[in-house]
MARBA-3410 file (N, C-alpha, C, O; in Angstrom, 1 decimal):
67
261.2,127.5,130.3,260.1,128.2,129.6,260.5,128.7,128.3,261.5,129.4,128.2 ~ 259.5,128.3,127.0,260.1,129.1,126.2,260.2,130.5,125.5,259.5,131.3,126.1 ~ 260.8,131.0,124.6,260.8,132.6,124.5,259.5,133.1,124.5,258.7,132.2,124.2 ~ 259.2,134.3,124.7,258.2,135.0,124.5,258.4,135.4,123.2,259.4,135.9,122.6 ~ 256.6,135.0,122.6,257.0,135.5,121.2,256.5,136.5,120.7,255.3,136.2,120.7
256.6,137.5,120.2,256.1,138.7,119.9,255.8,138.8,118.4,256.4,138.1,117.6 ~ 254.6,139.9,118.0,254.3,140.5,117.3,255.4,141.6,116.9,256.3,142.1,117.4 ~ 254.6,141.9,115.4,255.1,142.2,114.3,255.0,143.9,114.7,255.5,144.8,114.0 ~ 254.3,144.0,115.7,253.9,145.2,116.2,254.8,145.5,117.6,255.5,146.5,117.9 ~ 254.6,144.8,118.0,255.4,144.7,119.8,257.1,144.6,119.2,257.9,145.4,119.6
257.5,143.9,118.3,258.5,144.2,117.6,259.1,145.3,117.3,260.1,145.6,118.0 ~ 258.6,146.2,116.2,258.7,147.4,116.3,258.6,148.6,117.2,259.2,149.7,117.2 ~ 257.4,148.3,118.2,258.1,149.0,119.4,259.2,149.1,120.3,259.9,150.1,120.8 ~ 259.2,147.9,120.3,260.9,147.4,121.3,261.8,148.3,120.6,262.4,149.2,121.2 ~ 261.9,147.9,118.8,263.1,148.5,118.0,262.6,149.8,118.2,263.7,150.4,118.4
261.8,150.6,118.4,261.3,152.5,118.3,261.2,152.4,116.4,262.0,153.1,115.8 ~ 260.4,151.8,115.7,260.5,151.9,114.6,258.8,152.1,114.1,257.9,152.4,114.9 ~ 258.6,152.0,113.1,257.5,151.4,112.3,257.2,149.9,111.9,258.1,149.0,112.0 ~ 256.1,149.7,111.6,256.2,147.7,111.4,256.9,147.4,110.2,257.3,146.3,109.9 ~ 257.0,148.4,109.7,257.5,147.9,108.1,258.6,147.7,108.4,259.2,146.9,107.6
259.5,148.1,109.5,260.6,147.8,109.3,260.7,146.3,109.9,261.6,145.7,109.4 ~ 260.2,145.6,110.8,260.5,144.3,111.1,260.2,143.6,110.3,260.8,142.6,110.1 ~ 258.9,144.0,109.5,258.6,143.1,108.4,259.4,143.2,107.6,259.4,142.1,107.0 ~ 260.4,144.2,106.9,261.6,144.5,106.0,262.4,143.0,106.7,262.5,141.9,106.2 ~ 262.9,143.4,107.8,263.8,142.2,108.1,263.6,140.6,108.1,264.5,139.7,108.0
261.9,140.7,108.1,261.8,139.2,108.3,261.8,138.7,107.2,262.4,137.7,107.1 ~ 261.1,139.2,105.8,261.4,139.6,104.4,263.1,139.0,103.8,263.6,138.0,103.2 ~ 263.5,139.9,104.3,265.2,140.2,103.8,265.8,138.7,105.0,267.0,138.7,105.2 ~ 265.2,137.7,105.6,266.0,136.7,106.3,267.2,136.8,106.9,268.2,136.2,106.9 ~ 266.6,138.7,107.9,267.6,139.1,108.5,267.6,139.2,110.0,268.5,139.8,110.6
266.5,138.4,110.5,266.3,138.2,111.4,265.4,136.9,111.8,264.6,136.5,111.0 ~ 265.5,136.4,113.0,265.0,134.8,113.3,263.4,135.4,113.8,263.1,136.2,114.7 ~ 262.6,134.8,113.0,261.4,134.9,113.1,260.4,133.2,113.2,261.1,132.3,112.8 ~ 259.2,132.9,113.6,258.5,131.6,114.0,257.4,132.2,113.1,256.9,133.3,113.1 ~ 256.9,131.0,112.1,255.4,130.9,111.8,254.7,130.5,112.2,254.8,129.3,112.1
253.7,130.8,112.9,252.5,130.0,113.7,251.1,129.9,112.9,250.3,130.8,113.1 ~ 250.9,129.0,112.1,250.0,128.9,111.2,250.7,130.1,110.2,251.9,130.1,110.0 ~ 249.4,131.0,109.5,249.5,131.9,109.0,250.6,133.3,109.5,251.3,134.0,108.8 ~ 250.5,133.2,111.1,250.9,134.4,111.8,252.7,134.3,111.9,253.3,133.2,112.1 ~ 253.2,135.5,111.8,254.4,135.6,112.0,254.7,135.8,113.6,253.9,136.2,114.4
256.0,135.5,113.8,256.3,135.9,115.7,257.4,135.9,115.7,257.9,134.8,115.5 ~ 258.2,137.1,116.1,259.5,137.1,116.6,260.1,136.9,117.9,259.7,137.8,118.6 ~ 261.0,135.8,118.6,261.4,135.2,119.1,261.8,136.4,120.1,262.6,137.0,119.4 ~ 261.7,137.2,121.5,262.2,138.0,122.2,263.4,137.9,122.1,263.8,138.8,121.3 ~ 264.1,137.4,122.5,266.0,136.8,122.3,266.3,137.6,120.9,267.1,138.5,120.9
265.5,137.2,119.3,265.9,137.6,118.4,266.3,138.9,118.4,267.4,139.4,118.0 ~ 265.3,139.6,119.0,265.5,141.3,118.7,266.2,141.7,119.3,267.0,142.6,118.9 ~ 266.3,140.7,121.3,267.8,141.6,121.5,269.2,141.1,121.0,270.2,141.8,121.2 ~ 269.3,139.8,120.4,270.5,139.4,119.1,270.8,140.8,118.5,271.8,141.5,118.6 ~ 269.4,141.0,117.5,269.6,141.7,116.1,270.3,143.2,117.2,271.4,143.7,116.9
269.6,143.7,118.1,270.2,145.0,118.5,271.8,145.3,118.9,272.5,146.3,118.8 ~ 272.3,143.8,119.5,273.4,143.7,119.9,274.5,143.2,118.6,275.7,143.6,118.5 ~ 273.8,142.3,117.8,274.5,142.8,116.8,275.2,144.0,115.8,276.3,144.1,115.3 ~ 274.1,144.9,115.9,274.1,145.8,115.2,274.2,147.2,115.8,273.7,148.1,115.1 ~ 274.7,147.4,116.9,275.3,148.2,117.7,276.4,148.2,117.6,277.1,147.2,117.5
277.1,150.2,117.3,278.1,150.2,116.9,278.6,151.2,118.1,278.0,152.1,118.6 ~ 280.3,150.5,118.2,280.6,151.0,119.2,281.2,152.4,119.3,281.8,152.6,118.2 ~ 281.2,153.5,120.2,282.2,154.7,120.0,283.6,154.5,120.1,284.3,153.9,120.9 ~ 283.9,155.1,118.7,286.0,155.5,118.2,286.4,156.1,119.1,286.2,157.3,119.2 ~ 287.3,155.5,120.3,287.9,156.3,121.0,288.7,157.4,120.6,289.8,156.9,120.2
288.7,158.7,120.4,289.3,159.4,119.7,290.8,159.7,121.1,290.7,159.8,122.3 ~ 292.4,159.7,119.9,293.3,159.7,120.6,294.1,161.5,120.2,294.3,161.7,119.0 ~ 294.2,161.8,120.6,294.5,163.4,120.8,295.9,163.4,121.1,296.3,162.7,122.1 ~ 296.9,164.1,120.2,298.5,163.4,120.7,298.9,164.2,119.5,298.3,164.9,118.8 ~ 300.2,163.9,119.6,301.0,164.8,118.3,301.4,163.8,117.5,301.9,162.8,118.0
301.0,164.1,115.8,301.1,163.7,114.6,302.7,163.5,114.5,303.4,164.5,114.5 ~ 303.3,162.5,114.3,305.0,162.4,113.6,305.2,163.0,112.3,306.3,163.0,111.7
END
């Protein structure tokens, strides 16, 4: 079956954002987006790429004595 494709709106919810910002990305060719006629659609899979991409991990902080 193929991806579910979402709106420019359902997009930005998943992200917790505003629409401008998915449209910022689809804009900026920073994210995998489908034209359907006129209509834009972002690929499900894409958004959880773009989140897993762009997840940054916690610095394990090491606590010890300085030489």
């Amino acid at each position: 079956m193929p991806a579910r494709l979402l709106t420019v709106y359902q997009a930005a919810e998943l992200l917790g954002t505003s629409v401008r910002f998915p449209r910022r990305l689809i804009e900026e060719r920073r994210i995998t987006f489908v034209k359907v006629g006129r209509h834009v659609r972002i690929p499900e899979p894409a958004i959880a790429a773009y989140i897993e991409n762009n997840t940054v991990q916690p610095v394990e902080r090491r606590y010890g004595k300085v030489a």
